[in-house]
N, C-alpha and C positions, 0 to 999 in steps of 0.2 A: 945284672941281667945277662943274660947268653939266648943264642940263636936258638937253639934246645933243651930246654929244663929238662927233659926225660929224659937226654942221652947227654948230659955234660956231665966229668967225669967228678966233679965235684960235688955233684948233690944230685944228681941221676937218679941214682939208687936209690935216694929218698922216695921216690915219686915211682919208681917201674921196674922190676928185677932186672936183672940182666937178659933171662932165658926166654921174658917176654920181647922186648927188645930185640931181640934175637931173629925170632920170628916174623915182627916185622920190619925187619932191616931189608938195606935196597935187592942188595945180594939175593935174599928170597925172594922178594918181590917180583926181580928178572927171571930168577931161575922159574918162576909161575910162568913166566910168560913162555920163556921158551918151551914150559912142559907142555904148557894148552897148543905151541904151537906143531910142536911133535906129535901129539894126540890129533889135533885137525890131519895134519898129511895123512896116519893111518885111518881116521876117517873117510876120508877122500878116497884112500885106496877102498876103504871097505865097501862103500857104494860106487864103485868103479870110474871113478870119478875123477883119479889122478892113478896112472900106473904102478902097480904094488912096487913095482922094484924101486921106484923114485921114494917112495915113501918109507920103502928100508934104509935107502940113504942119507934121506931125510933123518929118520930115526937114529941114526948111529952117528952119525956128526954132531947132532945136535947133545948124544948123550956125554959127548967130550968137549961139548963148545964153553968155552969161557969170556963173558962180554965185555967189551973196551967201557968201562963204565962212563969215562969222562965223553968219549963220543955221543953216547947217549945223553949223558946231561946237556951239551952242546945240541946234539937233535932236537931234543924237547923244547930247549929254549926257541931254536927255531920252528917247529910244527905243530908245539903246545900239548903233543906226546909223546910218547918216548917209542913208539911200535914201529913206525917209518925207518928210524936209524936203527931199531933192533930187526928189523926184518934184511935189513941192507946186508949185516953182518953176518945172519942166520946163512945169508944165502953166499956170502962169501964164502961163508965155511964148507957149504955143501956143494959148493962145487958145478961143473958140469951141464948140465942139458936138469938134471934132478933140482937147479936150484930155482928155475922157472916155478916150480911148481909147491917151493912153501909162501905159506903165505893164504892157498890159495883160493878165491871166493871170499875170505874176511875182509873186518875192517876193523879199525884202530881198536874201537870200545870192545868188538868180541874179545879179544885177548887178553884187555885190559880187566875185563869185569869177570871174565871165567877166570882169572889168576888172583884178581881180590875174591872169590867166593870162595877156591883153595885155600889160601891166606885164612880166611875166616873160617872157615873149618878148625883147620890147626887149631888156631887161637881159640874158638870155641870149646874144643878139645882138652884143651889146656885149662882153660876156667873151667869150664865141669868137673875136674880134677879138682880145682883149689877150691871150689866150693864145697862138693864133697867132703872132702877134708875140714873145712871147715866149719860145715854143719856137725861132722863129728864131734869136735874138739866141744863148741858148744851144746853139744849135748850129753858131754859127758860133763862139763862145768855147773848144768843145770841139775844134773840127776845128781852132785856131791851138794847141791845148794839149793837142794826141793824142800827143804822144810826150815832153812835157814831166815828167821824173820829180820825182816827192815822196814826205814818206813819208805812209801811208795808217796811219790811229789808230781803232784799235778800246777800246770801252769807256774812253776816253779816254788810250789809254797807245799808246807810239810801236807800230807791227806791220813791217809788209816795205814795200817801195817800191811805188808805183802812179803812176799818171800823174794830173796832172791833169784832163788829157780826157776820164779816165772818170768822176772827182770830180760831171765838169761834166755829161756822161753822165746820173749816178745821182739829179741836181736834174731833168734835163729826162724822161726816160720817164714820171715819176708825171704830169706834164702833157698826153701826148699819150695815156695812160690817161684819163685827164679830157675829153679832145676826145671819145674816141670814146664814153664815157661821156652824154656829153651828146647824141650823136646820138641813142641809145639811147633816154635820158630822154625828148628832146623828144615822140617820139607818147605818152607816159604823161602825160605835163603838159598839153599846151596842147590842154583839152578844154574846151567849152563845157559853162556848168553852168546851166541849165534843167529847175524842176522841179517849181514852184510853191510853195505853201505846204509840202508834206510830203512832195515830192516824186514826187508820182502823176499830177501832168498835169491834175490834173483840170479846171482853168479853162475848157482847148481840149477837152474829149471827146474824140471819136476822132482829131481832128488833133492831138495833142499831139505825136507822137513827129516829124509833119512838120514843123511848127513850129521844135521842135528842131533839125533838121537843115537846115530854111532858115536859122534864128538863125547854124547854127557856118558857113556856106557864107558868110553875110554877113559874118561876122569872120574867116572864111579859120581859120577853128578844126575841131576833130575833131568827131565825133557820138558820144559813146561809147552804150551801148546802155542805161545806165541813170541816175539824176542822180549828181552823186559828191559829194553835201553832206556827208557824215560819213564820208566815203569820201576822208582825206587823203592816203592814202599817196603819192600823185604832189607832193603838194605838202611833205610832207616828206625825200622821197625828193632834192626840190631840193635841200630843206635840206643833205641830205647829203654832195651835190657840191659844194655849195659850202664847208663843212666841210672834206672831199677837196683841193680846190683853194690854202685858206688853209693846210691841213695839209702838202700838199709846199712851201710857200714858207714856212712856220716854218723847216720843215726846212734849205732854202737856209741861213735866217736864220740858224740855230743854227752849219750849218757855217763862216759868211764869217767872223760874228763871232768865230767861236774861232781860225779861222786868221787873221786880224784881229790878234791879241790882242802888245802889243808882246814879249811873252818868243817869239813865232812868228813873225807879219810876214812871212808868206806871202803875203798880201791885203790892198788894203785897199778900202774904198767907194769912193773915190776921188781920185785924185791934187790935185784942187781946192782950193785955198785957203781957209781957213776953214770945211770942210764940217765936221761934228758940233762944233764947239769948244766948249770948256770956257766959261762964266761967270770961272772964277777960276784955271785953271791953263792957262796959253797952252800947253805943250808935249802937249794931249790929243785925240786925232781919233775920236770917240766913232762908233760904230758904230750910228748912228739907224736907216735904212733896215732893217737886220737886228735890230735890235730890232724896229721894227715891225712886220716880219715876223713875229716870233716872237708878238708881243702878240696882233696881228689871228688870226693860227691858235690860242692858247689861248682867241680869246675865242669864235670857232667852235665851237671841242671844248665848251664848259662850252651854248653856247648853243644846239647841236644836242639836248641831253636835253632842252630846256623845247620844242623841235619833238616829240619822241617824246611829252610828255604832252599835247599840244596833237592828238595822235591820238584821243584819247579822248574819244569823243563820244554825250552820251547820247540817247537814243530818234533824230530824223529829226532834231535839232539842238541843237546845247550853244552857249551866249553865252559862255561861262565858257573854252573850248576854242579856240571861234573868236576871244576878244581876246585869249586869250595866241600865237595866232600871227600877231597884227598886231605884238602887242608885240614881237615875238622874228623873225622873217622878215627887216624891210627890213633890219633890224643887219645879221645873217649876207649879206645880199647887198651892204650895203656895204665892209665888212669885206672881201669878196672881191675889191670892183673896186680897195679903197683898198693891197691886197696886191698885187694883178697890176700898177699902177701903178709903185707902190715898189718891186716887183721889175727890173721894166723899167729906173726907175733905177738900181739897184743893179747890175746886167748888163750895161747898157752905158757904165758908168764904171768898172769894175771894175780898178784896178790889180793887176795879178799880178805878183810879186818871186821871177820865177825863180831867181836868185843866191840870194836867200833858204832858197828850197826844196832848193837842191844843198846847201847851207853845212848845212842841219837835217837833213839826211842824213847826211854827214858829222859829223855831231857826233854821232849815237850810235857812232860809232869802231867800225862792223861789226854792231852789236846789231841792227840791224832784219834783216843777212841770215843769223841764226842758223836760220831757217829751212832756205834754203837751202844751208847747212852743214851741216843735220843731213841731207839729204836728198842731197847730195854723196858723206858719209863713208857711208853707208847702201847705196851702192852696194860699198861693199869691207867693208863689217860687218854684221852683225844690227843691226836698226833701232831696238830699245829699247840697245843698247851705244851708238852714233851719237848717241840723244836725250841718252841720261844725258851723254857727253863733250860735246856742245855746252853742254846745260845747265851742268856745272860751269866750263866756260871764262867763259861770260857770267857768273857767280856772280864769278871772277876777274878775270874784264875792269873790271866794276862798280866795284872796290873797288879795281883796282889802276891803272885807268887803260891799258894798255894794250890796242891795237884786237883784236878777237875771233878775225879771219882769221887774224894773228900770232899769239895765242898760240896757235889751233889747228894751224899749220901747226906751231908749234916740238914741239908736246905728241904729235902721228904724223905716224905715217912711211906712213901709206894716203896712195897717189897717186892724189891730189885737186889738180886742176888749181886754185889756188888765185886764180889771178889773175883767173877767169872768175867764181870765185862772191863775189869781192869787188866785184866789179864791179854796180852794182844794176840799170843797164839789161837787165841779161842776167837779171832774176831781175822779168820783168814779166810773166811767162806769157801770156795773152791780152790783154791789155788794151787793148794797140793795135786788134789785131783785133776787139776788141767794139765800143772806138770806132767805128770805122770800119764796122761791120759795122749798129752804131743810126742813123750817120750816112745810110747807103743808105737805111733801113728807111724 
């Protein structure tokens, strides 16, 4: 166990890249804050509201200032934020008659919540990237493996033939749901939050709402039309996507792993030497990446409910709301980048054991096209007579070992082209054409 599974230097990297990490380390996080608060002073000047020249000064101290980091932890501990000991030191640095004046009209959350909504840009920025990419890779795995048959497992038990291309398909749509998802999202997120102590402005009088909208113009942020301090749903609403995001690469995960699995050995991570190995049994090629996959999205699912309570906030603001979604936030966003990584690997190493796939077909000796059989013979019988007879053949086939199409052909005399529906590429219905049809889209 350690304080940080996503930043300990010995399995970190399992679970979150570095360059995500990166991003939300403390170092950025401060350096947010002092940017939102460099941007308020020229605000201030811009609605005349603080003397231009203070705000130059403001400006150029702050673009050399360096923060005592441990004072702020020490702050925090004592004020339950970090803004109070960070404004102390802002104003240290700046000096003069000009250092009255940062700061000025905020209160702790504005800084805090316009420096997480920068933060979250980035990062958002960043997984738009990895997904992209991502969707690529899978859609170039789908369009080599559009016509490639296997058999398709529902509820975990063999069903009829499908292709892999669609397999590969049904990983990559929940992601480009999530692209356009996030378009959506961004103008609900990335709002500046300016609002004063209780949210009424009142510091600035009747410039308040300009102020505002010079503040989000400086940060290239929105103006929404009122503060949104207790007002999280945009920021959980992230939560969600990202949830979203980790949830369809579980899902990847669950499926490689099982087709993975040596009794199938349709797939594996990768053809690479030594990749997942065992400690103690050399013949083992463990399924890491899709496990991680799988981990990092249960740990979304559980840690998306402590964002939903993290909505609850009492009167103009709750301590109690606001640190359980410091606690719970950067995970779910690492957790995202350290998934769309691992997936990345796991997609573009992906060994696939077509011969595999044909030979697992084959071994249900006809059972996956009882479908197809029931739906052959249906054409020359009533459809519940056609079920019941395929049903008992498969019952016979099970137990006796002989393939399903033989003993149906030997059991009637209804001409039924028998060679056509033993055949599974002929019993793929759309599939190709879906491929190909997502592949355009």
């Amino acid at each position: 166990m350690t304080s940080d599974p996503f930043s300990a230097p010995s399995y970190g990297g399992l679970f979150a890249p570095a360059d995500i990490r990166e991003l939300l380390s403390d170092d950025r996080r401060t350096a947010a804050m002092v940017r939102v608060e460099a941007a308020l002073a020229r605000a201030n000047a811009r609605c005349g509201v603080i003397p231009a020249a203070a705000a130059d000064e403001i400006d150029r101290a702050l673009a050399e200032f360096t923060p005592d980091l441990a004072r702020l932890g020490s702050g925090t501990e004592s004020a339950g934020v970090p803004v109070p000991v960070l404004v102390t030191q802002l104003r240290e640095a700046v000096g003069g008659l000009s250092a009255d004046y940062v700061h000025w009209g905020a209160t702790s959350q504005d800084v805090i919540d316009s420096a997480l909504v920068l933060l979250l840009r980035d990062l958002l920025a960043r997984l738009d990237t990895q997904i992209t990419a991502l969707i690529e890779s899978l859609g170039a795995l789908a369009r080599r493996h559009r016509t490639t048959v296997m058999l398709a497992r529902t509820r975990m038990q063999q069903a009829v033939p499908t292709t892999f291309g669609l397999k590969v398909i049904g990983w990559r749509q929940p992601l480009l749901h999530s692209r356009d998802r996030l378009a959506q999202l961004r103008p609900r997120l990335l709002s500046v939050q300016l609002g004063g102590a209780a949210g009424t402005l009142a510091p600035w009088g009747d410039a308040g709402t300009r102020v505002r909208e010079a503040l989000a113009d400086e940060l290239d942020l929105a103006a929404p039309p009122v503060p949104w301090h207790t007002q999280r749903d945009g920021i959980v609403e992230c939560a969600g996507w990202l949830s979203l995001v980790t949830g369809a690469l579980g899902t990847m995960g669950l499926d490689i792993g099982l087709l993975g699995q040596n009794e199938v050995g349709e797939v594996a991570e990768t053809s690479a030497a030594g990749h997942g190995g065992s400690s103690t049994l050399p013949q083992k090629s463990n399924p890491v990446r899709s496990e991680v996959l799988v981990a990092l999205a249960r740990y979304n699912a559980n840690a998306l409910g402590a964002m939903h309570q993290a909505l609850l906030h009492e009167g103009e603001r709750s301590g109690a709301a606001w640190s359980l979604e410091w606690l719970t936030l950067p995970g779910m966003a690492l957790a995202a980048g350290g998934a769309l990584a691992q997936a990345q690997r796991l997609v573009s190493g992906l060994a696939v054991d077509t011969t595999r796939m044909r030979r697992n077909l084959e071994a249900t000796r006809g059972l996956c096209l009882a479908e197809a059989a029931a739906f052959a013979l249906a054409e020359h019988m009533p459809r519940e007579r056609a079920q019941a007879l395929v049903s008992d053949a498969c019952r016979e086939a099970k137990a006796g070992g002989e393939g399903l199409i033989a003993l149906l052909e030997r059991q009637t005399d209804a001409p039924v082209h028998w060679r056509t529906v033993e055949d599974p590429e002929r019993y793929l219905g759309s599939a190709v054409a879906m491929v190909d049809a997502a592949l355009s889209a």
